[in-house]
C-alpha positions in Angstrom: -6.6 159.5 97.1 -3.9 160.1 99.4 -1.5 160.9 96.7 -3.5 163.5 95.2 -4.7 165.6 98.6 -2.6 168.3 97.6 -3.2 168.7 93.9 -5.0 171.2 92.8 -8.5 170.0 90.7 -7.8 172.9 88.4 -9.7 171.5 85.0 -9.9 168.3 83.1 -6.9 169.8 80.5 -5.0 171.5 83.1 -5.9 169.6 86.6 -6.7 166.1 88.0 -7.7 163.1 85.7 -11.6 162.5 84.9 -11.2 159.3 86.9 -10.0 161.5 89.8 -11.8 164.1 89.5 -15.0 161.6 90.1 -13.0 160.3 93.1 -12.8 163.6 94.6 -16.4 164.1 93.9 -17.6 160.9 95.8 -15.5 161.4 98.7 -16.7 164.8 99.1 -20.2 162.6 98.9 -18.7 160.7 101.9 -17.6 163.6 103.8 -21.0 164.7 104.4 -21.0 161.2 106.2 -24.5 160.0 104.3 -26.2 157.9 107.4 -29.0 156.3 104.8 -27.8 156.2 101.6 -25.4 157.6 99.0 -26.7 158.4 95.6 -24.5 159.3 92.7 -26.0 160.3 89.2 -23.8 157.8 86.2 -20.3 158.1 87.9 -18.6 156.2 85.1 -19.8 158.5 82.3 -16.9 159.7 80.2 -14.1 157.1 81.8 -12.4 154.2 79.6 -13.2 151.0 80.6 -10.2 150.7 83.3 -10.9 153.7 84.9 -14.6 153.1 85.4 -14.1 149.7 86.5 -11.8 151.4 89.3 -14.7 153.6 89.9 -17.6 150.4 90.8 -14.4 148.5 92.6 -14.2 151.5 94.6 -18.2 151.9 95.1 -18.3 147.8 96.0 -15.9 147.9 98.8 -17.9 151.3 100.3 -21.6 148.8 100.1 -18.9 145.9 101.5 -18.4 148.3 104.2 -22.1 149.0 105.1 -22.7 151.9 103.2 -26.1 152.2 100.8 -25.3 153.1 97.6 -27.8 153.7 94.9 -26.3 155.2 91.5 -27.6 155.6 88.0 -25.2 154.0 85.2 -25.1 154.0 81.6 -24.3 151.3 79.5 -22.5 149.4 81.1 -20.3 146.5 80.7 -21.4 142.7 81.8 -18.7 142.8 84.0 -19.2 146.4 85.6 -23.2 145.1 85.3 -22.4 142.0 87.7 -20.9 144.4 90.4 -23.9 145.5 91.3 -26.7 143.8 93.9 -29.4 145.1 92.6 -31.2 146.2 89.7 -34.0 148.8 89.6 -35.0 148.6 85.6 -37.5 151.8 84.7 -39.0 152.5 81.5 -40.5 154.8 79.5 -42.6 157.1 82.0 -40.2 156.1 85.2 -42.6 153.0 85.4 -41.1 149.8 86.7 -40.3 147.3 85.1 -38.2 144.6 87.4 -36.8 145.6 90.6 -34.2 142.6 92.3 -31.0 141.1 92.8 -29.0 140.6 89.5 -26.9 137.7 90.3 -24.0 136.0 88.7 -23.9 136.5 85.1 -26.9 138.3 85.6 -28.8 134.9 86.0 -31.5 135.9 88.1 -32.2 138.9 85.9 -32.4 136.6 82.5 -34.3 134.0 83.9 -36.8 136.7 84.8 -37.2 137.9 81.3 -36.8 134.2 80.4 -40.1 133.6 82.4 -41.8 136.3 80.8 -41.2 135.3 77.3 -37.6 136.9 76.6 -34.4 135.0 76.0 -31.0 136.7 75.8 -28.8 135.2 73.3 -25.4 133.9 74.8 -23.3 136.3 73.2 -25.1 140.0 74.4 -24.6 142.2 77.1 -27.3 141.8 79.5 -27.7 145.4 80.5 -28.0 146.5 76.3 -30.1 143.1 76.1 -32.7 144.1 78.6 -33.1 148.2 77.2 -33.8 146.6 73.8 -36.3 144.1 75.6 -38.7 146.8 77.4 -38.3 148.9 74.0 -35.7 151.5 75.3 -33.1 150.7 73.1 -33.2 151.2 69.0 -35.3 147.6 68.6 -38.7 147.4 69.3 -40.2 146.1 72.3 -39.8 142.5 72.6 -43.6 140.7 73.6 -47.2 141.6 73.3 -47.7 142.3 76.5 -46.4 145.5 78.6 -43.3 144.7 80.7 -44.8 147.2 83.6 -48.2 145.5 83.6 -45.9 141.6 83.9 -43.9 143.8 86.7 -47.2 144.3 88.7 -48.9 140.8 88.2 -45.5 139.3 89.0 -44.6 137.0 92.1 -41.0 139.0 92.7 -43.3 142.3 93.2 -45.5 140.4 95.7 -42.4 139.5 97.4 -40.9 142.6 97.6 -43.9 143.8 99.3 -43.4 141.8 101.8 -39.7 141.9 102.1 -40.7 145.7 102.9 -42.6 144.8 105.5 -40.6 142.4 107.4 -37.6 145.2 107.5 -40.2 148.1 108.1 -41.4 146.0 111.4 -37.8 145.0 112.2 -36.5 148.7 112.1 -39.5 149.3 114.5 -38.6 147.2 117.1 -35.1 148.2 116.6 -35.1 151.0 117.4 -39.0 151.9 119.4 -36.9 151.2 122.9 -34.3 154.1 121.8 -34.7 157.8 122.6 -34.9 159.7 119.2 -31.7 161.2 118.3 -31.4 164.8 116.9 -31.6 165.3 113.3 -29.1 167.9 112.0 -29.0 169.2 108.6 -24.9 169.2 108.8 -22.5 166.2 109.6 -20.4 168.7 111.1 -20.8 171.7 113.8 -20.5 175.5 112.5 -17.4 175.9 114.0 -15.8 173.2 112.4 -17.2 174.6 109.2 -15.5 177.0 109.2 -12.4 176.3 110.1 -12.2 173.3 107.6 -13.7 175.5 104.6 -11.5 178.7 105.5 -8.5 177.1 105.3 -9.5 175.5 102.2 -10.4 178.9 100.9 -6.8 180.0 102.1 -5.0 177.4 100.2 -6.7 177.8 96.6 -6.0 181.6 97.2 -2.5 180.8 97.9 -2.7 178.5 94.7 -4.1 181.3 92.8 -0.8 183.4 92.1 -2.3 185.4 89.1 -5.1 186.6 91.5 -3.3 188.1 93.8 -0.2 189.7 91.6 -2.7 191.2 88.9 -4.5 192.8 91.9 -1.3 194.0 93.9 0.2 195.4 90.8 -3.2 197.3 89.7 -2.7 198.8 93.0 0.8 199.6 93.0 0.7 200.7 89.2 -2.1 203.4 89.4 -0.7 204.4 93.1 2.6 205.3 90.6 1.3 206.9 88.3 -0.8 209.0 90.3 2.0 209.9 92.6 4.3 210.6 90.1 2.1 213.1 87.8 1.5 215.0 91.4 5.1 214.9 92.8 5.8 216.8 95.2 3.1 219.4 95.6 3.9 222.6 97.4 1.5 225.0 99.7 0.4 227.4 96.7 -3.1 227.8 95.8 -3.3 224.9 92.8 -1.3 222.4 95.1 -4.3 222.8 97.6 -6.7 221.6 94.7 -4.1 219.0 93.5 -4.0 217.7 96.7 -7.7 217.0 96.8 -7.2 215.5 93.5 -5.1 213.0 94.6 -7.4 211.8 97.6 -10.9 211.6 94.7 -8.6 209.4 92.7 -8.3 206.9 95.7 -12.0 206.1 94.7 -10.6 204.4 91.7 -10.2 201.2 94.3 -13.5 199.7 94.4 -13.5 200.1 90.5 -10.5 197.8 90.4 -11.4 195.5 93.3 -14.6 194.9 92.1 -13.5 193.9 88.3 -11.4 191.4 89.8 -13.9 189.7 93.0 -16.3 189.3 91.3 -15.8 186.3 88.9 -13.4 185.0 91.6 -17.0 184.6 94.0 -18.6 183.5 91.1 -16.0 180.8 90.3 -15.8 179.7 94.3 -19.9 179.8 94.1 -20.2 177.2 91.3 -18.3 174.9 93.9 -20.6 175.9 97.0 -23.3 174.8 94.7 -22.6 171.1 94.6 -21.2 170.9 97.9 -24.3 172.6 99.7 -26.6 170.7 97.5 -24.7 167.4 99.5 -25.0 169.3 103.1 -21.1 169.9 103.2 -21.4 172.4 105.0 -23.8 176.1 104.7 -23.9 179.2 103.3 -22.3 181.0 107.0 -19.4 178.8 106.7 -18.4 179.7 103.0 -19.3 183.4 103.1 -17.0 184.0 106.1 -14.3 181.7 104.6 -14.1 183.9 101.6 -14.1 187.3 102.9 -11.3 185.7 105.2 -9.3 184.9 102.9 -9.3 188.2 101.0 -8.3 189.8 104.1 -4.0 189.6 103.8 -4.2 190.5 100.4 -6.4 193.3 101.2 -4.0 194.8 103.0 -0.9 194.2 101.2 -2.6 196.0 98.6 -4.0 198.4 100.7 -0.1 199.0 101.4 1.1 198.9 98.5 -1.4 201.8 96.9 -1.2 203.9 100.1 2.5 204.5 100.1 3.1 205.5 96.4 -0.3 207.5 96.7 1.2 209.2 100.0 4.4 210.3 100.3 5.4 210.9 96.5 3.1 213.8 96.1 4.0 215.0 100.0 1.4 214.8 101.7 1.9 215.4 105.5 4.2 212.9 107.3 3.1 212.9 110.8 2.8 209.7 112.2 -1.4 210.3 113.2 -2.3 212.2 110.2 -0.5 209.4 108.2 -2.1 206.3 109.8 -5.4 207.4 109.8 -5.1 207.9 105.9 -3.8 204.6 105.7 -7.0 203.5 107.9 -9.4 204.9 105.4 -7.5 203.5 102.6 -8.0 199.8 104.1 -11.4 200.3 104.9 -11.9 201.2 101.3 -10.2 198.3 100.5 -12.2 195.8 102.6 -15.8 197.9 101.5 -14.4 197.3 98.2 -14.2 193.7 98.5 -16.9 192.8 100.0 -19.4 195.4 98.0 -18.1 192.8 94.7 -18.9 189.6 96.8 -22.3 191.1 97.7 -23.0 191.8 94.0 -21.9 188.5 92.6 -24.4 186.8 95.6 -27.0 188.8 94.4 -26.4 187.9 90.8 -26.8 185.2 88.7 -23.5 185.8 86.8 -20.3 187.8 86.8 -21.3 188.9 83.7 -24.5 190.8 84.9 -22.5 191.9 88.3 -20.2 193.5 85.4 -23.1 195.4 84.3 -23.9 197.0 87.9 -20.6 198.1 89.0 -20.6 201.3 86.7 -23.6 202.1 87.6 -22.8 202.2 91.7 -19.4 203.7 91.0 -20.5 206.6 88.9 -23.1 207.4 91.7 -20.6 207.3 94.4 -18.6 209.4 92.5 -20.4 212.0 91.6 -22.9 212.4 94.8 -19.6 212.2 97.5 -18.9 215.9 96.9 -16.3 216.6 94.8 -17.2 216.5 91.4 -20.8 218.2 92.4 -20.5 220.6 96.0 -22.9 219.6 98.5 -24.5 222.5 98.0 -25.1 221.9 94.7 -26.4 218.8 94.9 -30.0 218.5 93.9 -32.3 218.2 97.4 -33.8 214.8 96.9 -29.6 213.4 96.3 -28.5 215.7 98.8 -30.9 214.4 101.7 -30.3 210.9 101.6 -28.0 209.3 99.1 -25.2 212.0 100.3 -25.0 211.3 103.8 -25.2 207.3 103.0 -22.6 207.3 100.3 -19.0 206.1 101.5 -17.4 208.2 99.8 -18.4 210.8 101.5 -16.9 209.5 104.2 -13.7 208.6 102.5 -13.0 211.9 101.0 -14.3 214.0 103.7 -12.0 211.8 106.4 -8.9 212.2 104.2 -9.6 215.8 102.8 -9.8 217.0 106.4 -6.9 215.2 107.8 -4.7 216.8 105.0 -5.4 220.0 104.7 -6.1 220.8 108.6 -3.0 222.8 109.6 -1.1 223.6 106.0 -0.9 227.5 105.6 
């Protein structure tokens, strides 16, 4: 896989190879370092015959390197069938029906059906051959008897059994003499969580050019716009209220932000799935990662909407007065941010996180004390949701540090 590490998966049309992409997905199987055993659900399903007989080459030399592998497989070929040690056969009801090695040509498989009253013909696949056999395939069972019922009165059950035992006792007194080791849920320590799946997160962000340049020009676009229908406001008595204006259209951020978060999470989240479902690494590690890695673009667009929003209309230029404006305007960006990330967590979809965001953002709006005075704020809004809302915060920071001083 080295020649693929930086590629981008992207999607089967656009991205890596369905025989890659199934590499990628069993090594990220192996990262999580599997001490027992290494189970993959049909991992040649939709390859050609080449590329899924790379696929079982590949598993053969992991189990000729120690590791366990136990995979489900359909259809298979004879000679991706052979590949394999062993054979767990289940039918209808997940009840056994033959459980050993499969051998050469699948010879100890056939002479076990062979046994039982089943020959395969010399020209069919063994692994079609025995489905049609127990009745799984489009022929009818072959036999009177029920192949679970010969499964359980047979001699290779018996001597499973007992090869069970023997390695049961022999783990034992393996390891009864060693001190019990710690059992973690993660390969890995926290730390290194992180660090691994933040840069990660880093690099498909960097990868992810229409992201970032949609959001920056949102920000710079409205920030225009805005700045240029107020240009430069004078000290008369409408400039006052223009100037106040200008700051209550700054809450138009998390109404952008939030649009565009939002199915970004929801995309990164469908990944987290699968890869916490293998104990990758945990929820800590990829939250953090992906507020991290909003954080540069957070402020270059916290930049780029401050300084058309700023000076164009004239707002004051002293260096304090200026940077704390700028400080409100990135926190709004970063609340912004993470309020969509904390949606799309606590919803199943992007489509119903859609849904909520007017919802939130009208209340903001209208309970932060512009559009209604405090005063006139109904008592049960006024007691609680006013203080808590932050844009309360946001417009009474900026309103103030405007206005204190002009005639």
């Amino acid at each position: 896989m080295e020649d693929i590490a930086d590629a981008i998966i992207g999607d089967p049309d656009s991205g890596l190879a369905v025989e890659q992409r199934k590499r990628v997905t069993i090594g990220v199987e192996l990262a999580a370092k599997p001490a027992l055993l290494l189970f993959l659900d049909e991992p040649t399903s939709g390859l050609d015959s080449q590329s899924a007989f790379n696929i079982v080459r590949f598993l053969k030399k992991l189990a000729t390197a120690g590791q366990a592998i136990l995979c489900t497989i359909h259809q298979p070929n004879s000679a991706l069938f052979e590949s394999f040690h062993r054979l767990l056969l289940l039918q209808k009801g997940g009840e056994c029906v033959y459980f050993g090695e499969i051998g050469k040509d699948a010879a100890v498989l056939l002479d076990y059906f062979q046994r039982n009253g089943a020959s395969c013909p010399p020209d069919a696949n063994p692994a079609e051959w025995m489905l049609d056999v127990i009745g799984a395939g489009t022929s009818p069972r072959v036999g009177a008897r029920d192949w679970g019922e010969i499964w359980r009165s047979s001699s290779e059950l018996a001597n499973t059994k007992d090869e069970i035992i023997k390695i049961k006792e022999q783990r034992i007194k393996a390891v009864g003499g060693h001190r019990k080791t710690e059992q973690k849920e993660y390969a890995t320590p926290l730390w290194h969580q992180i660090w691994v799946v933040n840069r990660r997160t880093h690099l498909a962000f960097w990868r992810s050019p229409a992201y970032c340049f949609t959001r920056l020009f949102n920000h710079v676009a409205f920030a225009l716009i805005i700045g240029l229908i107020y240009f430069q406001l004078d000290d008369s008595r409408s400039s006052l209220q223009y100037r106040i204006f200008v700051i209550f259209q700054s809450l138009v951020l998390p109404t952008l932000i939030l649009a565009q978060v939002e199915p970004k999470f929801d995309l990164s989240r469908l990944i987290f799935y699968k890869e916490n479902s293998a104990k990758a690494y945990g929820q800590f590690a990829f939250a953090l990662s992906m507020v991290l890695a909003e954080m540069p673009y957070s402020l270059i667009c916290a930049v780029g909407f401050f300084l058309p929003l700023y000076y164009i209309p004239g707002f004051q230029k002293a260096s304090d007065r200026a940077g704390y404006q700028f400080l409100m305007i990135l926190i709004t960006e970063l609340f912004s941010v993470t309020l969509g990330q904390m949606i799309s967590a606590l919803t199943p979809s992007s489509f119903i996180a859609a849904l909520l965001n007017p919802f939130l953002i009208i209340i903001f709006s209208l309970l932060c004390g512009v559009t209604v005075p405090e005063p006139s704020i109904p008592r049960f809004w006024r007691e609680w949701l006013y203080p808590l809302n932050p844009f309360t915060r946001l417009i009474g920071g900026m309103v103030v540090t405007e206005l204190e001083g002009r005639p």
